[in-house]
VEXZAMI-257433 format. One record per residue (C-alpha): residue in one letter; x, y, z. Coordinates in steps of 0.2 Angstrom, whole numbers, plus 5000, padded with zeros to 4 digits. Each point is the difference from the previous one (the first is absolute). Example, Ala and Ser with C-alpha at 12.3 -4.5 7.8 and 13.67 -1.06 7.14 Angstrom:
REM residues 2
a506249785039/s500650174997/
REM end
This chain:
REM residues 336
x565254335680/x499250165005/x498150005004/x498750124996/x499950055018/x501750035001/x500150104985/x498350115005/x499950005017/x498549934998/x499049844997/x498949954988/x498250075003/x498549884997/x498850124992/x498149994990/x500550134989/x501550134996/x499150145010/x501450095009/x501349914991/x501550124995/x501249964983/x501249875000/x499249895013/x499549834999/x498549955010/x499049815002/x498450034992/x499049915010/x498350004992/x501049904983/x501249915008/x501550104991/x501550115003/x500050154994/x500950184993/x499550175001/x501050074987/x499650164989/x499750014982/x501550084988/x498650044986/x498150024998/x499249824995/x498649924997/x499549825004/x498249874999/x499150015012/x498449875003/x498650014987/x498350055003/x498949875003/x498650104988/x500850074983/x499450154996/x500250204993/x499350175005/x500249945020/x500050125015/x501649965007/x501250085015/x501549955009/x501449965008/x500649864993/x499949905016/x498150045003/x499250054983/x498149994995/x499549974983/x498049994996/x498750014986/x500550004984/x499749944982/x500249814999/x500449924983/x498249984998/x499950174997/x498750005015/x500550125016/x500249905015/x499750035019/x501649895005/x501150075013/x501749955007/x501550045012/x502249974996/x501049985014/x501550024992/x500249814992/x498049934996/x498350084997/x498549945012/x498150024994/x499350125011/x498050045002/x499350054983/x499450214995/x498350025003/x500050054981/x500949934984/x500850134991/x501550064991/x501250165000/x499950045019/x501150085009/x500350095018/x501150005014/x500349955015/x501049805007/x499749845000/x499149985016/x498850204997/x499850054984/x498950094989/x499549934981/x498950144989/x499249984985/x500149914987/x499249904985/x498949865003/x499649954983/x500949984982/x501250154995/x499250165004/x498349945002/x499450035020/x501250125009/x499650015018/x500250105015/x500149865013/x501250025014/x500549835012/x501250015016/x501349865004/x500349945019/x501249854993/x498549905001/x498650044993/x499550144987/x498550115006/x498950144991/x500650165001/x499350194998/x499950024980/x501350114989/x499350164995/x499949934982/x500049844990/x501849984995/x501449884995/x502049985001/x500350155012/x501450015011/x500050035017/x501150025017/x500050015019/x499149865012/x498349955004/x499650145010/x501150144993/x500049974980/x499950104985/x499249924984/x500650124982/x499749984980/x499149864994/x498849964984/x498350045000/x498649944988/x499650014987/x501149864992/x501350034993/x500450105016/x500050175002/x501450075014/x499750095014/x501350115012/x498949975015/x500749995016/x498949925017/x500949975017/x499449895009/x499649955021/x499549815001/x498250074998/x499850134987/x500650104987/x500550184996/x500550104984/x499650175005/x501650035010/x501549914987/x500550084984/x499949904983/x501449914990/x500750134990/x499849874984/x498649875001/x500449814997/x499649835006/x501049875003/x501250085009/x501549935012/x499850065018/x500850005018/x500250105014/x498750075013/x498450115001/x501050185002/x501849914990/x499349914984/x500749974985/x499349964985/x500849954984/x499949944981/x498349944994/x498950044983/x499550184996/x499649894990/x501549994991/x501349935011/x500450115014/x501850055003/x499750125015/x500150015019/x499250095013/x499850025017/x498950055014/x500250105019/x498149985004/x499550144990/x500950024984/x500749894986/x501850064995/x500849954984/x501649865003/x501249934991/x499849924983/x500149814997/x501349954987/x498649854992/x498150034998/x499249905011/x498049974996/x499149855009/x500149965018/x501750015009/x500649955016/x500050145018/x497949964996/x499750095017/x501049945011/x500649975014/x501550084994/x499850175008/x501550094992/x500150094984/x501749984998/x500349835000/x498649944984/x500149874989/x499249984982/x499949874989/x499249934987/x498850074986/x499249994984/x500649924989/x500749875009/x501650105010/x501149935007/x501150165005/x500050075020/x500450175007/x500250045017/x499750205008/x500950085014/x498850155000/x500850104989/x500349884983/x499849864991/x501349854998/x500349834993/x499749845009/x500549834995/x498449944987/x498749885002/x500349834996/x498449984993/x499350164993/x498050035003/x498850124999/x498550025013/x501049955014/x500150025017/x501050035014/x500750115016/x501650035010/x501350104996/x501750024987/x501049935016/x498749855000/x498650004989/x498949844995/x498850004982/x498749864996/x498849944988/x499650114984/x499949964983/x501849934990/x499149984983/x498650074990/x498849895011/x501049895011/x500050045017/x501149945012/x500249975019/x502050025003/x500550105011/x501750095000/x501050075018/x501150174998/x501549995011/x501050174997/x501850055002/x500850005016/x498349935008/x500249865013/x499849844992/x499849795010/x501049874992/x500149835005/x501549905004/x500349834992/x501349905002/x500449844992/
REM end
């Protein structure tokens, strides 16, 4: 009988991981004690991931799927909490708290530097704040206040080079705003970038500081529109097929293309997905549990959601891994 190294030309590397790995190889994951093959999807799909150890809604969230955040939140108390946590792809760790409990945060940035601003620290609608809090993948520290007391913006870039656009400002219900603030890692600017052509919260979002995109949200009807930004000035993009209100996945980052989003999830309850290639919209395989007020990062090649709401006022901590067509994929050998 034939051996591998006969076949390949090659022996079977002992690895920790499947970096550098090509398709159609088998390698000895070393770390799990397993063989292994990297093979490629033939169609989009998603499968569970590991749950959040804190359920919760309305969560500041970014990806990839192997080194997501999610933080704050609205617990099933109904009480905003400070609770903060990192994915690595299979489990979620607790991670040091926010310096502030709150709700409907969002930003930018990655799991080891980034950027949550504003957000609700009270019951719906009650206490909308303008606080800003850096990430070093350790510890959350106080930042240079937004310009404004907002919730559910959108935002994209890194810690030092970001841009922060749309969002609800008081009073509640929220007004929207078209505002767009860059910012350095130390302060914030609006006089330079032009507004949102339509004003909405809640929106999707990807890309960097001077190649944003910004997507769906509420007007505050459900948003169907797209739109991105050079640096300077918002250009109208392709049209989703679905409506998508409520927080969605590409929160920020550190996906850093606008051709490669993913979107997900919504009000009521969606389950539906679309992916963009930076001209339009089109379906993705669906949700296996649809929820609103998620969140999430990546991109339509590999994409991750978690937590939101899946009923009327059940909130859940599942997560859910996007692995798209044609994108590498590891399997496991068994045998028997």
């Amino acid at each position: 009988m034939s051996e591998y190294r006969e076949i390949q030309g090659a022996a079977v590397q002992s690895l920790a991981s499947s970096t550098g790995t090509i398709e159609g190889q088998i390698w000895y994951d070393n770390v799990n004690g397993a063989f292994k093959l990297e093979a490629a999807t033939t169609v989009g799909a998603w499968s569970s991931g590991g749950n959040l150890n804190t359920a919760r809604a309305f969560l500041f969230g970014l990806g990839p799927k192997t080194a997501a955040i999610g933080a704050g939140g609205y617990t099933p108390s109904f009480t905003p909490t400070a609770n903060s946590e990192e994915y690595n792809g299979t489990s979620w760790t607790e991670g040091n708290n926010l310096n502030t409990a709150r709700y409907g945060i969002s930003g930018l940035g990655t799991q080891t530097a980034a950027v949550a601003v504003g957000g609700d620290t009270r019951p719906p609608g009650t206490q909308y704040v303008n606080s800003v809090e850096n990430y070093d993948g350790s510890t959350w520290t106080a930042g240079t206040g937004y310009p404004v007391a907002i919730n559910f913006v959108a935002g994209a870039g890194t810690q030092t080079t970001g841009v922060i656009f749309g969002g609800g400002v008081p009073p509640f219900p929220p007004g929207r705003t078209a505002q767009t603030t860059e910012y350095d890692g130390t302060s914030w600017t609006t006089s330079a970038p032009q507004n949102l052509n339509t004003a909405r919260s809640n929106m999707g979002s990807g890309g960097t500081q001077i190649a944003a995109i910004g997507f769906g949200g509420s007007e505050p009807a459900a948003s169907n529109k797209t739109e991105t930004y050079d640096g300077s000035t918002w250009t109208i993009g392709g049209t989703l097929i679905n409506s998508f209100p409520g927080r969605n996945p590409g929160g920020g980052g550190p996906n850093t293309s606008t051709t490669d989003i993913l979107a997900a999830g919504g009000p009521p309850h969606k389950t539906e997905v679309e992916g963009y290639d930076g001209t339009c919209w089109s379906a993705k395989p669906a949700l296996a549990t649809g929820r609103s007020n998620l969140a999430g990062g990546g991109t339509n090649i590999s994409g991750v959601v978690f937590g939101g709401d899946d009923a009327a006022t059940v909130y859940t901590a599942a997560t859910e891994e996007f692995t798209g067509a044609g994108a590498p994929l590891t399997q496991t050998i068994t045998t028997s």
